[in-house]
matplotlib code that plots the C-alpha trace (Angstrom):
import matplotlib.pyplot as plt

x = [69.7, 67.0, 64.7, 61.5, 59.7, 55.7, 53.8, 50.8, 50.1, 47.4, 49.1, 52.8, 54.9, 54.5, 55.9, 58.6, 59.7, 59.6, 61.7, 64.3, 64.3, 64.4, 67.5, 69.0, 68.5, 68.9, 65.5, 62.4, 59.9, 56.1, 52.7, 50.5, 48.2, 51.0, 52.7, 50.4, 52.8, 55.8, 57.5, 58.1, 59.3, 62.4, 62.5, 64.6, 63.2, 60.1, 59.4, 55.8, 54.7, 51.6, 50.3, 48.2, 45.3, 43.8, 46.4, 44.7, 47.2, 46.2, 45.8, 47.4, 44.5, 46.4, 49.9, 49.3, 47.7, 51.0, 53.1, 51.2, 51.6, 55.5, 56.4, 59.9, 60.8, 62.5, 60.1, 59.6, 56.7, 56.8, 54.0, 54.4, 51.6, 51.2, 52.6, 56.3, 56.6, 54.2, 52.0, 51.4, 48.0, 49.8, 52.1, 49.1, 46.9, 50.2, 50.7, 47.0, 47.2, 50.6, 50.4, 51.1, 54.3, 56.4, 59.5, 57.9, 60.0, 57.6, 59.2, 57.5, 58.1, 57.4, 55.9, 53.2, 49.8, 48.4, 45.2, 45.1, 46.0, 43.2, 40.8, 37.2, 36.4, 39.4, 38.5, 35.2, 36.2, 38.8, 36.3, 34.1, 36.7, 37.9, 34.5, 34.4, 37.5, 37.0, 33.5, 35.1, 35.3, 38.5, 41.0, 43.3, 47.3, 46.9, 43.7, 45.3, 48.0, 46.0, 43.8, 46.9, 48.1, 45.4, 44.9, 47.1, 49.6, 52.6, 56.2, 58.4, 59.7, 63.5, 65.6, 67.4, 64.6, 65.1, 68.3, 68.8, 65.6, 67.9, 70.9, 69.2, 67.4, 70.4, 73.7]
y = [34.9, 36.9, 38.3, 40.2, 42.8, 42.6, 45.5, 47.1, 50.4, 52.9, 56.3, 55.4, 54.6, 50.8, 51.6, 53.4, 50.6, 48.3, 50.8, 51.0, 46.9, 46.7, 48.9, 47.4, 43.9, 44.1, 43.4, 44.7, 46.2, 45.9, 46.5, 43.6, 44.4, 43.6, 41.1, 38.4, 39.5, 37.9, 34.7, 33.9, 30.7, 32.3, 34.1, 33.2, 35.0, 36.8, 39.5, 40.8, 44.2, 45.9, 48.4, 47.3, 49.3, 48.9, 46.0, 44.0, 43.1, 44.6, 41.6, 39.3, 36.1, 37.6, 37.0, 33.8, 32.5, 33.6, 31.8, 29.0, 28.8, 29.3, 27.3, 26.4, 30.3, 32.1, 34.5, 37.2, 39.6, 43.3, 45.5, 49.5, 51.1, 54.5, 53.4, 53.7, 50.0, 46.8, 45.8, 42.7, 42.8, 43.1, 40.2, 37.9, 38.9, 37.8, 34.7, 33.5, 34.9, 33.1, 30.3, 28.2, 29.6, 29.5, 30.0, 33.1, 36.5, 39.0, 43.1, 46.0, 49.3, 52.6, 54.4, 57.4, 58.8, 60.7, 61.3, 63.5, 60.2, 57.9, 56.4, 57.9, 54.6, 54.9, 58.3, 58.1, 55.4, 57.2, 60.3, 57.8, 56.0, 59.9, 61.3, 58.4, 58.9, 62.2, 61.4, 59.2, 59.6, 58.6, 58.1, 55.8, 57.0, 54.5, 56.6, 59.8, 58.6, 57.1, 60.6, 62.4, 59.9, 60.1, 64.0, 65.0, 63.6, 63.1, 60.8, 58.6, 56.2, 56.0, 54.1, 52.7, 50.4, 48.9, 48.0, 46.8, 44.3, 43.4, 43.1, 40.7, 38.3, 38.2, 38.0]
z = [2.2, 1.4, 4.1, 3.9, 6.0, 5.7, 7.5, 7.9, 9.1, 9.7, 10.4, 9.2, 12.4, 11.3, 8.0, 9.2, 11.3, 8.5, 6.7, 9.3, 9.7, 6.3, 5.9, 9.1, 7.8, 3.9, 3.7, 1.3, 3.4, 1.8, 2.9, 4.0, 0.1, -1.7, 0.0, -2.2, -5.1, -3.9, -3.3, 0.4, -0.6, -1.6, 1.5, 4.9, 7.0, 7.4, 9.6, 10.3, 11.8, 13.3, 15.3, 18.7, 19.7, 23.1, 23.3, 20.4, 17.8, 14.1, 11.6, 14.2, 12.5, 9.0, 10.1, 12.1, 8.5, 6.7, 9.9, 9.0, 5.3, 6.0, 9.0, 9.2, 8.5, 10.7, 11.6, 14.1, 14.9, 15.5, 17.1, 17.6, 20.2, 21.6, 25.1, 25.9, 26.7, 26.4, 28.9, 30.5, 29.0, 25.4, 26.3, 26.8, 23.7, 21.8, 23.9, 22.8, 19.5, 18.4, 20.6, 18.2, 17.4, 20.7, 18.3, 17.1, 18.6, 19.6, 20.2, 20.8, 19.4, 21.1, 18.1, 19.1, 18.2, 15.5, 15.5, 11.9, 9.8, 12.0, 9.6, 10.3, 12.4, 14.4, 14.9, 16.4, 18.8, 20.4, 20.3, 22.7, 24.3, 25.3, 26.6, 28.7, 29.8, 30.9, 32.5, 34.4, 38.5, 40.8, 38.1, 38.5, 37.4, 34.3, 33.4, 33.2, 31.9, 28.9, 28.8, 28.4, 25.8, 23.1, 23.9, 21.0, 18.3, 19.2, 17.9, 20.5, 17.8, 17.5, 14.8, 17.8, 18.4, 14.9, 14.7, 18.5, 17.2, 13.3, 16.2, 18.6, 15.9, 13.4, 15.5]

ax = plt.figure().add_subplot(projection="3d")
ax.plot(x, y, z, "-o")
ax.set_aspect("equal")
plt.show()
């Protein structure tokens, strides 16, 4: 059997999933770029993973286009977010983004934020989507919450996320 991890990831806690996955599941992790190299026809199972931001899933048109090309995989989906837990609003993007795929096993990582490895883009919308934030009268407890959230970098991912995933989609 030969399973493979495909991943993308903008500040590193997607990679570092993979990683773990990959160890946990004798699996090759690789970045989304160079996933074209190899030969997921030989492959088992396939496992994707992203990042969500603003719960929108990263590449989620990419990985339904490699779901496609490889139906009849066993295949599961990934996603790591700054938020301690997906929310329902998460749980629907990836309903109508994989609908398709009601096979498809979706998990969500708690991974963090780091603003120092944002891409300049990424960077200026959180610089927006933070004024506005703070300009903002009669906060709600999800506001603050989220204000606090994306004030500083910070790290909440856990190995133990990995391999409870590797336990629950192999055994």
């Amino acid at each position: 059997m030969k399973n493979v991890v495909i991943y993308t990831s903008q500040t590193g806690f997607t990679k570092r999933y993979a990683e773990w996955i990959g160890e946990a599941a004798e699996a090759e992790a690789v970045d989304l770029a160079q996933a074209k190299k190899l030969n997921l026809r030989d492959c088992d199972t396939i496992i994707l993973g992203c990042h969500v931001c603003a719960d929108n899933i990263v590449k989620a048109k990419k990985f339904a286009k490699i779901l496609r090309k490889y139906a009849g995989k066993k295949c599961a989906l990934f996603m790591t977010g700054a938020s301690p837990a997906a929310s329902d609003r998460l749980k629907e993007s990836f309903a109508k983004a994989f609908s398709q795929y009601p096979d498809l096993r979706f998990y969500y990582f708690p991974a963090g934020f780091n603003y120092e490895k944002l891409n300049g883009i990424s960077r200026f919308l959180i610089n927006l989507f933070r004024k506005a934030l703070a300009a903002q009268k009669d906060k709600t407890e999800a506001d603050l919450a989220m204000e606090k959230m994306i004030s500083s970098s910070y790290d909440i991912s856990d190995k133990k996320y990995a391999e409870k995933m590797v336990d629950d989609f192999f055994r």
